[in-house]
OpenMM code with the backbone's topology and positions (N, CA, C; nanometers):
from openmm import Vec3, app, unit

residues = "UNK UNK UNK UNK UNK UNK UNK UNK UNK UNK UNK UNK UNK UNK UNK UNK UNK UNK UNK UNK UNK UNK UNK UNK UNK UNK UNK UNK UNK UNK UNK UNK UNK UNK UNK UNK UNK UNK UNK UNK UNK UNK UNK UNK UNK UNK UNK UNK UNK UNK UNK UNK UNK UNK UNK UNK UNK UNK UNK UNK UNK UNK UNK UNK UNK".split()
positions = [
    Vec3(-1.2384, -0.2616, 0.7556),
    Vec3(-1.1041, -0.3174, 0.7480),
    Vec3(-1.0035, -0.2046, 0.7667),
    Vec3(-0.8896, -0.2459, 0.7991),
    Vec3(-0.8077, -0.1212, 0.8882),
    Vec3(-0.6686, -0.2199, 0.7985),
    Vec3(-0.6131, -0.1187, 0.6472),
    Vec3(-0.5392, -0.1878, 0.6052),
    Vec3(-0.4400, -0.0913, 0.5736),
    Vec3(-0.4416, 0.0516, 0.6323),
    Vec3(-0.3439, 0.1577, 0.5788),
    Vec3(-0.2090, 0.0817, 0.6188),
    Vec3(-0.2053, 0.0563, 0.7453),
    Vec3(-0.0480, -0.0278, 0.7777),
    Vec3(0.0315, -0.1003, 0.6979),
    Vec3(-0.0378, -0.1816, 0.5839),
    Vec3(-0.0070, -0.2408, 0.4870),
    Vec3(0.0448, -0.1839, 0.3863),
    Vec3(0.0295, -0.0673, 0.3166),
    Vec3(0.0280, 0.0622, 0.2423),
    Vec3(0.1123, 0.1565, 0.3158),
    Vec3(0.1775, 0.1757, 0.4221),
    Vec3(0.1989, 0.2689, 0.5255),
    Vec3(0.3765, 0.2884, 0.4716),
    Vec3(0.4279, 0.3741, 0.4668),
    Vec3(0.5711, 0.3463, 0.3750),
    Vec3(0.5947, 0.3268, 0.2839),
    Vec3(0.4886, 0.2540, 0.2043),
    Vec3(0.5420, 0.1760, 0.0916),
    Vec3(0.6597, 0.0520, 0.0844),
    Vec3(0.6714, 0.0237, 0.2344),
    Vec3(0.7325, -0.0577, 0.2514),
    Vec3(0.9235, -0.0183, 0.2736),
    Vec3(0.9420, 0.1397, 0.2892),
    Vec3(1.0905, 0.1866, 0.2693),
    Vec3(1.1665, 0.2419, 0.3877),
    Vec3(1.0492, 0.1594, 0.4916),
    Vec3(1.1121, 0.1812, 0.6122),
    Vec3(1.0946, 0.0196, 0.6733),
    Vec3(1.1539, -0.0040, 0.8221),
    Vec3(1.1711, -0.1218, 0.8661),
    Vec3(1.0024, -0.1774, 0.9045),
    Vec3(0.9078, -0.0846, 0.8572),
    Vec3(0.8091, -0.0693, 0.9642),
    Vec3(0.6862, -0.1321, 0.8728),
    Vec3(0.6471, -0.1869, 0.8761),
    Vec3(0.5420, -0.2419, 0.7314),
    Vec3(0.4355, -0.4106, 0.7464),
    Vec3(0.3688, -0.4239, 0.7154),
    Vec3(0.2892, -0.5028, 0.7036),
    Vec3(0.3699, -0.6283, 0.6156),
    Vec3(0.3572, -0.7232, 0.6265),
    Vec3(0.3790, -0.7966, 0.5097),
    Vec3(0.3437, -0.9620, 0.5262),
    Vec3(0.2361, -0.9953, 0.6393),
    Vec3(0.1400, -1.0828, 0.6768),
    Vec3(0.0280, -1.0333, 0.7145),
    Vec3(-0.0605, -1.0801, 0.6426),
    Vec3(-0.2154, -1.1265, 0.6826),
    Vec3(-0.2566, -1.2480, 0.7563),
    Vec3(-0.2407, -1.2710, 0.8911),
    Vec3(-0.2844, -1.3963, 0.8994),
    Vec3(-0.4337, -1.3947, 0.9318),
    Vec3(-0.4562, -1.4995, 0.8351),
    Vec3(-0.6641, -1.4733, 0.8076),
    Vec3(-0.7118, -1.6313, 0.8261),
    Vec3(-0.8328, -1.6425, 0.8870),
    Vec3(-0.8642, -1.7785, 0.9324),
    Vec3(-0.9050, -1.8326, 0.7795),
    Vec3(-0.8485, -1.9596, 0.6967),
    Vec3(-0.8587, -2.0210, 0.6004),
    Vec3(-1.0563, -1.9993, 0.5279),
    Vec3(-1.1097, -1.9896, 0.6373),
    Vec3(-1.2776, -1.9482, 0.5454),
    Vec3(-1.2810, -1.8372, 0.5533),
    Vec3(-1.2107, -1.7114, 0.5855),
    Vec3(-1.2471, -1.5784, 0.5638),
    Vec3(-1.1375, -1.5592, 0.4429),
    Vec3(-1.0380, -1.6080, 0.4340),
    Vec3(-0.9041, -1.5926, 0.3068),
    Vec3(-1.0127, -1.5489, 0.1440),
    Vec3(-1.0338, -1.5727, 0.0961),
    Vec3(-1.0815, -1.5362, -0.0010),
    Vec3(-1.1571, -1.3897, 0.0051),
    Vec3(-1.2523, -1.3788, 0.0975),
    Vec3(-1.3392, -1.2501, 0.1080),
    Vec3(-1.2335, -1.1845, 0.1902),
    Vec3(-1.1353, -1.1844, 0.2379),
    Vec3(-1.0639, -1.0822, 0.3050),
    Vec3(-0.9790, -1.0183, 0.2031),
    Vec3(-0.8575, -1.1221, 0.1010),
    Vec3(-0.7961, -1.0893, 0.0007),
    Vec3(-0.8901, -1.0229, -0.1212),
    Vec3(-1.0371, -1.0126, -0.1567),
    Vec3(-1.0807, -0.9606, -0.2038),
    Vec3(-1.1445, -0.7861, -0.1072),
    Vec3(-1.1739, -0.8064, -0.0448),
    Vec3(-1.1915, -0.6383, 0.0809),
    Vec3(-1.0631, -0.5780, 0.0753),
    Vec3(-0.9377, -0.6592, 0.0636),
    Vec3(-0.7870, -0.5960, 0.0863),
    Vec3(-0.7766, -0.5298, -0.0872),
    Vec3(-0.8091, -0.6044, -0.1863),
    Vec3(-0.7552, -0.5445, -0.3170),
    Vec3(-0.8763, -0.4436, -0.3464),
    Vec3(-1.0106, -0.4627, -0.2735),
    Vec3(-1.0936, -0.3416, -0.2809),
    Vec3(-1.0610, -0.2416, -0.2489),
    Vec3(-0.9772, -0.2207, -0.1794),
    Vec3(-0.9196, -0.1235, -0.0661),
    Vec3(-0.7654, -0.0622, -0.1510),
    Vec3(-0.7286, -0.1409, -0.1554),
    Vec3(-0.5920, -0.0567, -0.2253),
    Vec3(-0.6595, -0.0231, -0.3712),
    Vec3(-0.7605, -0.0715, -0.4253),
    Vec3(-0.7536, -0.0158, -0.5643),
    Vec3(-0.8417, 0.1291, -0.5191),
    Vec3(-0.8727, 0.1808, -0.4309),
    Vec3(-0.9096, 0.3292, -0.4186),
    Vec3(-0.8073, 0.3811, -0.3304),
    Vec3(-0.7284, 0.3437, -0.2860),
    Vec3(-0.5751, 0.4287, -0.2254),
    Vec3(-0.5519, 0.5647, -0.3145),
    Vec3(-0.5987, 0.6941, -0.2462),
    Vec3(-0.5405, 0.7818, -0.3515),
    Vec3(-0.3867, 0.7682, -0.3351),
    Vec3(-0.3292, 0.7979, -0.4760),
    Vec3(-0.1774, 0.7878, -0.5139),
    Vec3(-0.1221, 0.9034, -0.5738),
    Vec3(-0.0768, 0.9512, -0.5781),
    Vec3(0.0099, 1.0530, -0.6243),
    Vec3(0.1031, 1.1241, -0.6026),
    Vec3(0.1153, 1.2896, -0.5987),
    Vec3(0.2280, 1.3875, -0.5919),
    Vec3(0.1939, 1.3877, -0.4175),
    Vec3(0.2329, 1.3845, -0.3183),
    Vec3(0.2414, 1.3389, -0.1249),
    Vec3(0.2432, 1.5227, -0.1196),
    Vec3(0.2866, 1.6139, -0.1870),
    Vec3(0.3065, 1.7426, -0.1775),
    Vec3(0.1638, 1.8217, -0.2053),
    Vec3(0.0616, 1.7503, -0.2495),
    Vec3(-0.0827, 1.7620, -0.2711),
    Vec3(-0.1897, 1.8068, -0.1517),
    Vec3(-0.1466, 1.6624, -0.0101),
    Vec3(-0.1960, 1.6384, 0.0767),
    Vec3(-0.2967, 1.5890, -0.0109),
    Vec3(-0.3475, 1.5514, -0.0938),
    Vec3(-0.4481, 1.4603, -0.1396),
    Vec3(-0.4563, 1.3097, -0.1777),
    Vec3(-0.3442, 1.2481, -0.1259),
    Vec3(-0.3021, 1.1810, -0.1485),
    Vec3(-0.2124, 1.0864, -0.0380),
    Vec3(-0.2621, 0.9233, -0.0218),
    Vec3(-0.2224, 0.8426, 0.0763),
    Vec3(-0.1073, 0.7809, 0.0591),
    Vec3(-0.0516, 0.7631, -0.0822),
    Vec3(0.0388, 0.6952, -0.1280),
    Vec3(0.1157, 0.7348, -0.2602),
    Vec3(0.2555, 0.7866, -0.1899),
    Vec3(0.3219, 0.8498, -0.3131),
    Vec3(0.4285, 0.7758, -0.3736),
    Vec3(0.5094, 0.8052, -0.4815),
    Vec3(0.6043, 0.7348, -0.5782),
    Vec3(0.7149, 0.6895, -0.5199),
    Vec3(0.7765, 0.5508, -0.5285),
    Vec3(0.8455, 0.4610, -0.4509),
    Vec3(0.9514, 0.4944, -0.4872),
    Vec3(0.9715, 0.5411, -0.6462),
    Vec3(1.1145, 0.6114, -0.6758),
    Vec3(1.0952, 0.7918, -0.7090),
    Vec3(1.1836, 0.8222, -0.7621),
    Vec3(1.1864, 0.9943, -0.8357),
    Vec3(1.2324, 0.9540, -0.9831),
    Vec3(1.2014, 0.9961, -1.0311),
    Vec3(1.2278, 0.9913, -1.2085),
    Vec3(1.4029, 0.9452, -1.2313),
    Vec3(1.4461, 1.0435, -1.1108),
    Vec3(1.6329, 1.0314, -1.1659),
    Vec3(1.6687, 0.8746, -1.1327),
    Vec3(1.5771, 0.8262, -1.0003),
    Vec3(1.6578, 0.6676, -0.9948),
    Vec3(1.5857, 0.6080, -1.0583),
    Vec3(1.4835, 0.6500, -1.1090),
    Vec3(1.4357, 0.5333, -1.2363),
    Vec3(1.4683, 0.5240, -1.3186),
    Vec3(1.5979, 0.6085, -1.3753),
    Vec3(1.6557, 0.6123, -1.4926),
    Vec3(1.7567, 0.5383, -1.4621),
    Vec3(1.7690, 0.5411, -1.3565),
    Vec3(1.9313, 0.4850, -1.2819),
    Vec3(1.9249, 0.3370, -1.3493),
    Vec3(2.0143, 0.2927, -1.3812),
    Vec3(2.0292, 0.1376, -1.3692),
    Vec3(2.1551, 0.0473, -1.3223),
] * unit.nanometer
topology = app.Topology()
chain = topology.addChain("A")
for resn in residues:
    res = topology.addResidue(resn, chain)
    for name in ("N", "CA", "C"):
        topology.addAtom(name, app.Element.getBySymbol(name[0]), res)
């Protein structure tokens, strides 16, 4: 499965995934291969290089409200 596109941004550019269209008998085993897949996404500090997917905010706008 080829699902980085989905994951690709984090969604903070115009550029992003945000349909699956999946034939109604594969829907179940696909949405389960897709959450297999993001739950090993390495995540973290992007300044690592160890890592596919980094923090959507910075600490200061999460304080922001």
């Amino acid at each position: 499965m080829r699902a980085f596109g989905f994951f690709m941004h984090q969604g903070q550019i115009c550029m992003t995934t945000r349909r699956h269209l999946v034939d109604a008998k594969l829907a179940k085993d696909y949405a389960a291969l897709l959450a297999e897949y993001a739950n090993h996404v390495p995540v973290g500090d992007p300044k690592t290089g160890q890592v596919a997917l980094g923090p959507l905010i910075d600490e200061r706008q999460r304080k922001h409200t």
